[in-house]
N, C-alpha and C positions, 0 to 999 in steps of 0.2 A: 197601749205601749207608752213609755215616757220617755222623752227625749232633754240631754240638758246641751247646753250651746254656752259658750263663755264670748266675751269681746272684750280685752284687756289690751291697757295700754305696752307698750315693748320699751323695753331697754335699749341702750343705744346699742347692745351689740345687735339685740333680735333687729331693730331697724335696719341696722345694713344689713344683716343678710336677708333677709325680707325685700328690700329696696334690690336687693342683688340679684336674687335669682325669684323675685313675683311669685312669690307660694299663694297659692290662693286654700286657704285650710278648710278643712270641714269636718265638724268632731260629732258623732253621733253613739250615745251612751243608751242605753234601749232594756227598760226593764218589765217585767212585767207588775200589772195594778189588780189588786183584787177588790178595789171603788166599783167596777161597774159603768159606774156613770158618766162618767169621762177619762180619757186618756189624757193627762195635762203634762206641759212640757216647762223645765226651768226657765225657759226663754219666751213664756210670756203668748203661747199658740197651744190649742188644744182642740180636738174634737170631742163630739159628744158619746162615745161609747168607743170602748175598747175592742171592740172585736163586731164584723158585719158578719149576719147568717142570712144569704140570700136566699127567696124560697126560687124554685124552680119554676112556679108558675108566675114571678113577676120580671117585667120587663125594665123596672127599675127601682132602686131602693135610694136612701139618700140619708146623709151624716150632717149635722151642725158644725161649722169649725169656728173659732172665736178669736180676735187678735187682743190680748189684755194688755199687749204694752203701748206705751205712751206715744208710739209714734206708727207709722204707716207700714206694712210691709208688703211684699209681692211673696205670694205661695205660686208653687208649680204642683200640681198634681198628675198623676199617671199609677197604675196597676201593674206588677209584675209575678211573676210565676216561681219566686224565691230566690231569686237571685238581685242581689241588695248593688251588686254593682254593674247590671247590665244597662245598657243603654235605653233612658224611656223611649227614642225613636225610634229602634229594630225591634222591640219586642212583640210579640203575638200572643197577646191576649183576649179571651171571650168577653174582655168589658172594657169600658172607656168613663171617663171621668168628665165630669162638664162643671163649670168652664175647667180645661186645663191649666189655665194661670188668672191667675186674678191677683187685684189689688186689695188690702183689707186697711181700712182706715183706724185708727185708734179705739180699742172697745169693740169693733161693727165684728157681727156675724152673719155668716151667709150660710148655705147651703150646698152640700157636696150631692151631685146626682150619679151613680156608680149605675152605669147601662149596660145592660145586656145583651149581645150582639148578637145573638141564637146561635156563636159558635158548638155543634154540639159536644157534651160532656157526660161520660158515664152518669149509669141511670141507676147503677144498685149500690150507690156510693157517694158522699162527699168530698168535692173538689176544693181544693184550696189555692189562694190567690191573694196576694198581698199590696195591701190599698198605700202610694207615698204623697204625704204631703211636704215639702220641702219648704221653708220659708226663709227669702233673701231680705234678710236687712237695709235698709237705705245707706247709702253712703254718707260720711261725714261731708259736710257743703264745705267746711274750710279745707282748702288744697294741702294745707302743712299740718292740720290734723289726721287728716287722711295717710301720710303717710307713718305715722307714729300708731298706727290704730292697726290690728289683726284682727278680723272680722272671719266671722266663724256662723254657716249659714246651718240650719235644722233643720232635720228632716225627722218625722215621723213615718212610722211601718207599723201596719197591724193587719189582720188577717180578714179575709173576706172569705166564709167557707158557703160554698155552692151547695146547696140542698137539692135533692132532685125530687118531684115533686110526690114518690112512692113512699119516701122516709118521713114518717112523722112523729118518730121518739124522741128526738133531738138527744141533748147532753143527759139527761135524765137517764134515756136509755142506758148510755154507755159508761155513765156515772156508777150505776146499777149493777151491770153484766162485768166491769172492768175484772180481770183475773190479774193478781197481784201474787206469788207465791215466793217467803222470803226463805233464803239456807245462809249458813253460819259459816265462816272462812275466816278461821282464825280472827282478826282484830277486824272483820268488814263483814255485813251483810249484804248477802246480795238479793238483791228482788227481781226476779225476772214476771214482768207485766205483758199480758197478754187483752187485745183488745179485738174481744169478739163479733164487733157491731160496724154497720157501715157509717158509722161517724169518727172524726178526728178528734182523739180524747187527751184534752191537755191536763197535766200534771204538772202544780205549781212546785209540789214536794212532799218527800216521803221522810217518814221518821219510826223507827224502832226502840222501842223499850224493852233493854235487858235487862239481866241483875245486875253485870256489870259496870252499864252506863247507858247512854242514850245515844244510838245512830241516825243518822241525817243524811240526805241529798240532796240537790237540787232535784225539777222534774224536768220531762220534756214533751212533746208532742209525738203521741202515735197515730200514727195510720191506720185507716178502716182494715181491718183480720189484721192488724199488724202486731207483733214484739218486740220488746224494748229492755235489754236487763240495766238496773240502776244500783249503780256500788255504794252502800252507806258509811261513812267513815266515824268514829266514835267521835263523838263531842262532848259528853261532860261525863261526869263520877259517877260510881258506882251508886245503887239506887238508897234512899235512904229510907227502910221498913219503919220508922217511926213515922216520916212525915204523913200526914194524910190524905192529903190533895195528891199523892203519889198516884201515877198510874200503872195498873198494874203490870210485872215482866210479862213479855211475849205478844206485847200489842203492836200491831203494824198500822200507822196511819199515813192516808193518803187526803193531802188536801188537791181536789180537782175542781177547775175553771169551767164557771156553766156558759153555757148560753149568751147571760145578760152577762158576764165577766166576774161573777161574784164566788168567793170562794166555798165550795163545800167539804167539809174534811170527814168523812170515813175513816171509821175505827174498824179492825177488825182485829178478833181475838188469831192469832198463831199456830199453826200447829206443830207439835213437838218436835221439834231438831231432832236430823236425821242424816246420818254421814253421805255425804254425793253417793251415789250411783256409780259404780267401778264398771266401766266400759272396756267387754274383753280385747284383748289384744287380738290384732290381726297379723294373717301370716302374708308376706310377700309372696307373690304369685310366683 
């Protein structure tokens, strides 16, 4: 996941009201990377992989985190259960973070250890849990800088999926088996995704080639046996049969997020449009 974080100087009106009523802000922009290799943030904190798959039979796993800006920060870390504003002290999670806060010196990396508490967790399934690292900026040491300054702290989220130790296909599997099935509604296609497998199958994005034009979505994350429908909205012109690099009407592609975070995009040819299914009317009792 990527996070960006600003720290800009304020105008004198933002000063007083700032000075007025002590906002203390926190901006957190959160996208997803198809790198892999790191999760890196505008502001200069990054870990070293975008996504944890913990196996089941270990007791702990562990993340690189790295501080590239010029000066010292304090990170907090803590694991929650998907809920991005719950409080890291009430929450009840099967993992815990070590150290929960630390100092990171200019450049210096250290090591994140994500531990396993033997809370148990379904066995014919992957669980999901979301790893925060927050990082607090230093304060301005001039007192009258400080107050002309809006400091805006980052936090990083990325997913921690629980493997248990009977699942051994990982994303591949679910890569593989995903059931994706698109119909025609007027100016939208819709794809309704169906996810056969006991793993959580992300979906960066879907896209459609008609004759007409080319539809697109964002993706999202399904649930082990879960479905998900995704509405395509048209985005460019009608196709053009001379070009060559064209691809052909009635392709549905899916790019899906493995494993190591890296994208893999699936092509699958369409089947011929078919007016919905007229569901008969029922009579009231």
């Amino acid at each position: 996941m990527e996070s960006v974080a600003l720290r800009t100087p304020l105008t004198s009106r933002c000063r007083r009201a700032a000075a007025a009523l002590r906002i203390a802000c926190v901006l957190l922009v959160a996208c997803p990377t198809a790198a892999g290799a790191r999760a890196e943030t505008g502001a200069g904190l990054f870990v070293s992989a975008t996504r944890l798959v913990f196996p089941g039979t270990a007791r702990e796993a562990s993340l690189q985190i790295h501080n590239e800006n010029v000066y010292p920060v304090l990170v907090q870390t803590w694991v929650d259960a998907g809920d991005p504003t719950a409080d890291p002290a009430t929450i009840d999670v099967p993992f815990v973070v070590l150290p929960p806060l630390m100092r990171l010196q200019p450049n210096e990396a250290r090591a994140l250890r994500v531990v396993y508490t033997r809370q148990p967790l379904p066995s014919d399934r992957e669980s999901v849990f979301w790893l925060n690292a927050q990082m607090i900026p230093p304060h301005p040491d001039d007192g009258a800088a400080r107050d002309h300054v809006m400091e805006v702290s980052v936090r990083i989220r990325q997913k921690i999926f629980f493997r248990p130790p009977r699942l051994v296909g990982g994303s591949a599997e679910w890569i593989q088996r995903l059931d994706c099935r698109p119909s025609r509604q007027a100016e939208l296609v819709i794809v309704q995704c169906r996810n056969p497998t006991p793993y959580f199958a992300t979906i960066d994005r879907l896209g459609m080639t008609e004759e007409d034009g080319e539809f697109s979505a964002l993706g999202d994350m399904l649930a082990p046996f879960g479905e998900m429908e995704f509405r395509l909205l048209k985005e460019g012109a009608a196709l053009d049969r001379d070009r060559p690099d064209r691809q052909a009407a009635g392709r549905l592609s899916i790019a899906a997020i493995d494993d190591e975070g890296r994208v893999t995009v699936v092509v699958n040819d369409a089947p011929p449009w078919s007016a919905p299914p007229v569901r008969p009317a029922t009579s009231a009792p």
